[in-house]
N, C-alpha and C positions, 0 to 999 in steps of 0.2 A: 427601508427604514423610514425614509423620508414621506411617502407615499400614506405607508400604516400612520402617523403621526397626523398627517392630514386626515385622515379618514377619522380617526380617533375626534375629532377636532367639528369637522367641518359636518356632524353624524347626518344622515339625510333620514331614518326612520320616521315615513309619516302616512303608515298603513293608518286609515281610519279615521284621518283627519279632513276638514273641510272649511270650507272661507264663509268666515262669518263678518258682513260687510258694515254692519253697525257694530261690532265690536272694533273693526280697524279702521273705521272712522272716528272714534272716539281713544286711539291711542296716541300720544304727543307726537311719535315722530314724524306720526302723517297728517297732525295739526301745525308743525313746524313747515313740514312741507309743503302745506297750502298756504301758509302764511307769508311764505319765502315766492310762492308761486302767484300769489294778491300783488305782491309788492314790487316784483319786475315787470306788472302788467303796470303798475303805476305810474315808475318811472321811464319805461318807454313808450306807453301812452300818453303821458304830460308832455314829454318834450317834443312827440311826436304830433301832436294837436298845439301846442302853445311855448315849444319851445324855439319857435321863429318868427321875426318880425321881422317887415317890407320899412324900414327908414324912409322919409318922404325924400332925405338927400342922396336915396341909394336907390338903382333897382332893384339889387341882389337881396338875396332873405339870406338875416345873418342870425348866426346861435344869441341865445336872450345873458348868458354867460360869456361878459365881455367879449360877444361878437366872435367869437370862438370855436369855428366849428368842427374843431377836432374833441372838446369837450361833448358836446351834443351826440356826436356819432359814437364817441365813445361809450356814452352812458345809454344811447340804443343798442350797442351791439351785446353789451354787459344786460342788459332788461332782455333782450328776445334771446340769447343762449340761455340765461338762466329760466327764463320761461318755458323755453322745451327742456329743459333738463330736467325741471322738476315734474313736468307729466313725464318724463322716458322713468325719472327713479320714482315716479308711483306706481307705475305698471309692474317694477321692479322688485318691489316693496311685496306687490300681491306674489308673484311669480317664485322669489328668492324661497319661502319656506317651502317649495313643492319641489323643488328642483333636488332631481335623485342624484346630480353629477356632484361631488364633494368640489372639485377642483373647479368647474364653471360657477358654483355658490361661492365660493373662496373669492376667485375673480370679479365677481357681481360685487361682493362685499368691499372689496378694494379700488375697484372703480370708481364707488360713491364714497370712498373714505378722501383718494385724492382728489375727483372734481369738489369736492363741500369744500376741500382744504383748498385749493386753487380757486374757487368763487368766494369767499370768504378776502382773500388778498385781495382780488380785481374789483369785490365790492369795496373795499375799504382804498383801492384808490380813485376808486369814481367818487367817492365822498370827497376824499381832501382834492379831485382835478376840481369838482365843480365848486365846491364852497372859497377854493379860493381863488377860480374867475369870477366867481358872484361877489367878492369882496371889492374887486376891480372892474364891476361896472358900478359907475357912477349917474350916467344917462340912467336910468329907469324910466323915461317918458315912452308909454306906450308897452309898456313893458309889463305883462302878466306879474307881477311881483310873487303872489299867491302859488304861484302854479311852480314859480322857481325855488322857491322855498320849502313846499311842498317834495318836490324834485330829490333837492339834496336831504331832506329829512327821513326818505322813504330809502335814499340811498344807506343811509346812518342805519336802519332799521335792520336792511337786507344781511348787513353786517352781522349782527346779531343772531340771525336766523339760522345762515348762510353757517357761523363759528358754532351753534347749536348741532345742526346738521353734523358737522363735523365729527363733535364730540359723539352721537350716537352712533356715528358710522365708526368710529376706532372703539365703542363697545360691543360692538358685533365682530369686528374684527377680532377682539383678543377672545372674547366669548366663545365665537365661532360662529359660522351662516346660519346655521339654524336656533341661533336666540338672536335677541337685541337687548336693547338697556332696557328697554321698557316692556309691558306684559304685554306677549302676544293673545294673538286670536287663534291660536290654535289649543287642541285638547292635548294634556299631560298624557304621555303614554309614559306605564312602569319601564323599568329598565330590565332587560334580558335577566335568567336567572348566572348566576354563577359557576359555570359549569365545571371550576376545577374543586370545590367545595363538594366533598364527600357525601356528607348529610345536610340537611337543612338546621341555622342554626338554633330549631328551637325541639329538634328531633335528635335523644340519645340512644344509641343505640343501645338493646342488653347484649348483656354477655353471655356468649353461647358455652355452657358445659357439656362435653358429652358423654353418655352414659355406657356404661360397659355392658353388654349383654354377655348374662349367665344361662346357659342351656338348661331345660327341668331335666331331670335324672329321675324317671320312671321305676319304682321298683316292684315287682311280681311278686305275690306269696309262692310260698317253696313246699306248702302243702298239699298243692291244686293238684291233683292225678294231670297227666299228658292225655287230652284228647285228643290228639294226632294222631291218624290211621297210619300204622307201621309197616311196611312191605313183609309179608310174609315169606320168610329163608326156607319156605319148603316149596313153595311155586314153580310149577316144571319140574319135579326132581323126578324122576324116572323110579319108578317101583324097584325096589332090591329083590333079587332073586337072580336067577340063573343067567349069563349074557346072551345075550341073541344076535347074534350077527345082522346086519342088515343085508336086505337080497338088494340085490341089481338086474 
């Protein structure tokens, strides 16, 4: 029962269909995707290129976020997952409506409902780690200001994206793998006919009478002479007269 309900669900019919690659470029989810996928190249490329500075009273290079460097690694490790994650759920994205297993699109579909919902948290605490070490540096000499502000704004963004994602991936989930919230690139195939539907409903049947068969009743005039050649009862009759014995 459980299995049928899935299948009912998860439908995978996609005889006749084909990927049309400006059509799924131009659908949101996979605008949000790239948008989500810009933005943790930002943030781990900013802090990666200018989220460190050499102090002339130090030698060590310390995070631009009050010196912080569990801040900095954090918001790199949050930017390059999320950076592959969104090229692994674009590949995804093209694969999912071709996929004939109901239970592997099911699975695809819930993967991306909870990593979007688990990047969505981890982006929204890399915002409040870094904006409120950025609040407690006071030093900014030498300090990228631009590039840290930048930082935490693109982290605020990712937020957005990240909670968008979400929400498309829990309307596919209740929709099923094979739709999403938004129009696909794929062609409408009709739906099967009804095969417990007798007629079609726009075909009534008539109604069948059957008719009794009456045999004809041939009648013969009763004045026609008998043309029928009649055995004649004197055939073979032996001549009358005297008996004749037969010889031996």
């Amino acid at each position: 029962m459980e299995r049928n309900s899935v299948a009912s669900v998860y439908d995978s019919v996609l005889a006749g269909r084909g990927f049309d690659l400006q059509t799924f470029i131009r659908q949101p989810l996979t605008i949000v995707r790239v948008l989500s996928w810009v933005f943790a190249i930002v943030v781990f490329g900013t802090i990666t290129a200018e989220g460190y500075i050499n102090p002339s009273n130090s030698k060590d290079v310390l995070c631009v976020f009050n010196q912080n460097a569990s801040a900095c690694q954090y918001a790199v490790t949050i930017g390059v997952l999320g950076f592959l994650a969104c090229v692994a759920f674009l590949l995804l994205d093209v694969y999912v409506p071709f996929m004939t297993n109901m239970q592997e699109k099911k699975y695809a579909v819930m993967a991306d409902l909870g990593f979007s919902g688990v990047w969505t948290f981890l982006w929204f605490v890399c915002f409040c780690l870094l904006a409120n070490q950025w609040s407690y540096t006071h030093d900014v000499r030498g300090i990228p200001v631009e590039a840290a502000r930048a930082t935490i704004a693109f982290c605020f963004f990712s937020i957005a994206t990240w909670a968008i994602l979400t929400y498309f991936a829990l309307c596919r989930f209740h929709r099923g793998g094979n739709e999403v919230a938004i129009p696909t690139y794929t062609e409408t195939t009709p739906p099967p006919p009804d095969q417990t539907t007798p007629y079609p409903p726009t075909y009534t049947p008539t109604s069948y009478n059957p008719t009794t068969y009456t045999p004809t009743t041939y009648a013969y005039p009763s004045n026609v002479p008998d043309m029928t050649p009649q055995p004649s009862l004197m055939t073979n009759v032996p001549p009358q007269g005297d008996y004749q014995p037969p010889s031996y």
